[in-house]
VOGU-3710 file (C-alpha; in Angstrom, 3 decimals, decimal comma):
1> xxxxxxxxxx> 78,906/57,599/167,996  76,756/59,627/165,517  78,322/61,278/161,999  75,320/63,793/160,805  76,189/64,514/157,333  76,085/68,027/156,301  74,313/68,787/153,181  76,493/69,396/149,989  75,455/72,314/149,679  72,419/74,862/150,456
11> xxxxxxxxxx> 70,719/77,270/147,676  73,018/79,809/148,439  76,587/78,177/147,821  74,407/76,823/144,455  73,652/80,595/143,938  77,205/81,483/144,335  79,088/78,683/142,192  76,852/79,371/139,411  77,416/83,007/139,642  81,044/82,828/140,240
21> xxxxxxxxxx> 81,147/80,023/137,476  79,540/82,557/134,926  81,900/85,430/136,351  84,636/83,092/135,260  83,103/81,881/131,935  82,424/85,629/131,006  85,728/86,713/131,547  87,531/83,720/129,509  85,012/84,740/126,456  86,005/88,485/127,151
31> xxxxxxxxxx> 89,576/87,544/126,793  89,429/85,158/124,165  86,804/87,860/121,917  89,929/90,613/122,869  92,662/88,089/121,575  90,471/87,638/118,294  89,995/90,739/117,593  93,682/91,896/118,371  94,855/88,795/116,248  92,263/90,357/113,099
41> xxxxxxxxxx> 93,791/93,315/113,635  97,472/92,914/113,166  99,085/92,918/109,992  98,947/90,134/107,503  101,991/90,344/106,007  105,450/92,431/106,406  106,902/93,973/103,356  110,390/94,870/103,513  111,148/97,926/100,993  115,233/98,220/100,087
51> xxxxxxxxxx> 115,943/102,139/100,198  118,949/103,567/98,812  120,929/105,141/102,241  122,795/107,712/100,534  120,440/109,649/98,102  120,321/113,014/100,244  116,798/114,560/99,893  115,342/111,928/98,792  116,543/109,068/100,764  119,300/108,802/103,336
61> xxxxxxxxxx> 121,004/108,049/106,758  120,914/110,523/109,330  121,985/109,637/113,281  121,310/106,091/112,694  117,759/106,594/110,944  116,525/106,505/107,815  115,068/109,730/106,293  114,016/111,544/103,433  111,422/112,991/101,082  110,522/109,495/99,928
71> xxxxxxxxxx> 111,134/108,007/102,835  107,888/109,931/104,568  106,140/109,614/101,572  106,032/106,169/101,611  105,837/106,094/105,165  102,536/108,053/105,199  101,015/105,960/102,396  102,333/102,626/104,578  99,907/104,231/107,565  96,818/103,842/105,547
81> xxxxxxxxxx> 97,320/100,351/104,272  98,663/99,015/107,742  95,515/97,024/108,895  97,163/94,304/105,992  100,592/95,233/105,314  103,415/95,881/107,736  106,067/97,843/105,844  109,241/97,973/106,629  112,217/100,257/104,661  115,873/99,155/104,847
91> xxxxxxxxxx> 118,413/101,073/104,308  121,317/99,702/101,754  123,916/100,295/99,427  122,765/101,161/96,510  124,684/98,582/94,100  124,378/96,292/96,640  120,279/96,682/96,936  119,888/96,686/93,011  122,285/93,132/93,363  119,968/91,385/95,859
101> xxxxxxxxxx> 116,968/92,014/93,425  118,182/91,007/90,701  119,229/87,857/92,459  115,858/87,448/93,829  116,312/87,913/97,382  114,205/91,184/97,825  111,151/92,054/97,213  111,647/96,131/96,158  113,876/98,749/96,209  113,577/102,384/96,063
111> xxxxxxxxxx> 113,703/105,126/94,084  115,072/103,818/90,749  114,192/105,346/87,560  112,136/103,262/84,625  114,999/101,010/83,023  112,966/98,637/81,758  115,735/97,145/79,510  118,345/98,010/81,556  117,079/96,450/84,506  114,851/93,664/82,841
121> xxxxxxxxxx> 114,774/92,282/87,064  112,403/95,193/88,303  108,836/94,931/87,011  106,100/96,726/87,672  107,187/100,023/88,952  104,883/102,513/91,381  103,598/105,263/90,304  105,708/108,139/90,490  107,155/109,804/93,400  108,730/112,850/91,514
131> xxxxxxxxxx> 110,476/114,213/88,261  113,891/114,597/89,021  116,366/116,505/87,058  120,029/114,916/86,261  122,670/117,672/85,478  126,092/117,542/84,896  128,684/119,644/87,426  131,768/120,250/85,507  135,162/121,864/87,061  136,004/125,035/85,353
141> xxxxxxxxxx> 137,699/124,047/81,610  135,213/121,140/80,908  132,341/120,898/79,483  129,999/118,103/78,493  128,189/120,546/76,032  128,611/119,450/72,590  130,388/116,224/73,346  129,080/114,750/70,091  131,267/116,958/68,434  134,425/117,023/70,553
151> xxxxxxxxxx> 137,248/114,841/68,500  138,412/111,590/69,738  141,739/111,986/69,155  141,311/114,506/72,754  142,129/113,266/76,399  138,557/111,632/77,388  136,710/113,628/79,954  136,739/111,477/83,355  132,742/111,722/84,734  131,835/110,918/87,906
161> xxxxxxxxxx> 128,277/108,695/88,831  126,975/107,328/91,856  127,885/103,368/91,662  124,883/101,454/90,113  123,114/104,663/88,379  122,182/104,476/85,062  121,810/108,180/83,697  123,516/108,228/80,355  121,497/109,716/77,847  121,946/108,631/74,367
171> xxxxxxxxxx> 124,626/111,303/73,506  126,830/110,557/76,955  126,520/106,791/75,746  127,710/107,329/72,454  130,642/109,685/74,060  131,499/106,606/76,175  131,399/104,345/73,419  134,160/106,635/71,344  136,088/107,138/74,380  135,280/110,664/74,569
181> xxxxxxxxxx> 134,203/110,271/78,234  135,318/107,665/80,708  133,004/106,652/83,371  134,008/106,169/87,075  131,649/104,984/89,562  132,403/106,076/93,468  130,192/105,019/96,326  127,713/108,513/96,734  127,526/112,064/96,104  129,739/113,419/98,632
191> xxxxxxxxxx> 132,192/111,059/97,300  132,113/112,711/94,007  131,952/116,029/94,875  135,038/116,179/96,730  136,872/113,937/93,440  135,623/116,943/91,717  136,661/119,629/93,905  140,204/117,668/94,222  139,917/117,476/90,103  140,271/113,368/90,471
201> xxxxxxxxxx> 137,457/113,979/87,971  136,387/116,539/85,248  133,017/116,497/85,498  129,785/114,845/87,457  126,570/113,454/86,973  123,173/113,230/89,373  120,306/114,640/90,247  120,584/118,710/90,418  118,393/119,238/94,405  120,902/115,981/96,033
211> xxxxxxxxxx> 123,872/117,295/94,325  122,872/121,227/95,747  121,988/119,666/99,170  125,512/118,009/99,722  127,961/121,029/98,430  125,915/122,983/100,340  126,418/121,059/103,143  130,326/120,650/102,042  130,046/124,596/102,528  129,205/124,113/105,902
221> xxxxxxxxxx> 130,975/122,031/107,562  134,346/122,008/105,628  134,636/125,936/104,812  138,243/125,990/103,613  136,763/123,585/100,544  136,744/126,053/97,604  133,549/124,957/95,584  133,769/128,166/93,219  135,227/125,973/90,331  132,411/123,758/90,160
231> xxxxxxxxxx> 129,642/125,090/87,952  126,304/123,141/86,409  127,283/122,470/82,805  123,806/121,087/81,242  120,823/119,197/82,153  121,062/115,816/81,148  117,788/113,597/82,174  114,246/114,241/83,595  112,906/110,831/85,158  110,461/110,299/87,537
241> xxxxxxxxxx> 111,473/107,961/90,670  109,567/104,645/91,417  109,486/102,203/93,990  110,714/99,163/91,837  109,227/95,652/92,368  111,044/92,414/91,474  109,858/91,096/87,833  109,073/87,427/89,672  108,552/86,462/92,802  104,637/85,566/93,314
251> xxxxxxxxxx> 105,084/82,695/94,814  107,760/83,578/96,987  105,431/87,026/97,771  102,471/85,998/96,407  100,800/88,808/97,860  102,882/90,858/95,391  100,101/91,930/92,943  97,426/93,526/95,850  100,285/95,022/97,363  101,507/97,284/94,685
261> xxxxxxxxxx> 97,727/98,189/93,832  97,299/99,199/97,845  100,430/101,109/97,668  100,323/102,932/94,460  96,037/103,655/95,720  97,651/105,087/98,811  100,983/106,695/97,380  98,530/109,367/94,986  96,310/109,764/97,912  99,155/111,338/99,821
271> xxxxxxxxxx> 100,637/113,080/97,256  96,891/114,241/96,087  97,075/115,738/99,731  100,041/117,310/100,328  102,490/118,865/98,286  106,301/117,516/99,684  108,786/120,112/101,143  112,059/120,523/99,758  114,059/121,913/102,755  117,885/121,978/101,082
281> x> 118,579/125,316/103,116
//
């Protein structure tokens, strides 16, 4: 019995594995070249920003989402520096954000005012996002006017603030001080408000647009609330809002430094381009 052998193969299967072998080896480089370039392209790191949920403009919860005048600020200054940084802006209590950087655990919160003494936890701040304007709202028959002067022997004026603000100014601190004022914290504006509309408090201090926004909101939705007694009794503050950075930190975030100088770059480029809308109607 005969076997003939059959040659491996002829020039054509040779033609064929090589070409199919190169098809193959082309498409693993294409693949591998696409995974590169997706893996250059991702973010490098992911900042999370702390953002006060109840600060109506500016910064607040509505339907489950996070929203705000400095909320798309940021948020359009975050698009142009998002080939490094992914950022990321959680919404918290506002005592309790201000507590978790001071402790360390966050990297920034936002929008606090410069209290550089106060808060000797939040260094450097961003450049600013806007002046805002702290008033106080008194109920008819109070008045914060003159405090220096009113006599201490009187029933102390009870003032409302948002918990973990700091908005004395010097005169309201020395008021405290002599027990001329007392000082109760509640958790946001609405909160206050309707203290002030039940008189639970005489009078109440924040920022004059927020303060607007939420009694006229109050309006709204809860007509048979009578806000006629509550009138603005005197402008208190102007301070600019920040985005607040904890004071240590670099090696926990040690990309810390380039970050603030990519965000505050792309926070004045946005605000160089657009001037923000104040819808409180």
């Amino acid at each position: 019995m005969r076997f003939r052998i059959a040659p491996l193969t002829t020039n054509s299967a040779v033609h064929h594995v090589v070409k199919n072998g190169f098809s193959c080896m082309g498409k693993l480089m294409l693949m591998l070249l696409l995974f590169t370039t997706r893996s250059f392209a991702e973010p490098q790191y992911r900042v999370s920003i702390m953002v006060d949920e109840s600060y109506p403009p500016y910064t607040y919860m509505i339907n489950g989402e996070l929203n705000g005048i400095y909320v798309d600020l940021v948020r359009q200054a975050a698009r142009l520096i998002d080939s490094k940084y992914q950022v990321e802006l959680v919404p918290v209590p506002w005592k309790r954000g201000l507590a978790d950087l001071e402790h360390g655990t966050a990297f920034a919160i936002m929008p606090p005012y410069k209290h550089i003494q106060k808060r000797p936890y939040i260094w450097p701040y961003s450049v600013p996002l806007l002046e805002e304007v702290v008033v106080a709202y008194c109920n008819s028959g109070f008045t914060l006017k003159n405090i220096e002067h009113r006599d201490t022997s009187e029933t102390p004026i009870n003032l409302g603030i948002n918990a973990g603000y700091l908005i004395l100014d010097d005169v309201l601190t020395q008021a405290l001080a002599q027990n001329k004022i007392q000082v109760w914290e509640n958790k946001d504006t609405y909160s206050n408000v309707m203290k002030l509309v039940k008189g639970r408090i005489d009078c109440y201090l924040n920022d004059r647009l927020s303060t607007v926004l939420v009694m006229r909101n109050i309006k709204r939705s809860e007509p048979d609330i009578d806000l006629n007694g509550v009138l603005e009794d005197r402008v208190v503050l102007r301070r600019t809002a920040h985005i607040g950075y904890v004071k240590d930190g670099l090696e926990q975030y040690p990309y810390k430094l380039d970050f603030i100088a990519q965000m505050d770059e792309a926070l004045l480029k946005v605000m160089a381009s657009q001037t923000p809308e104040l819808d409180i109607n």
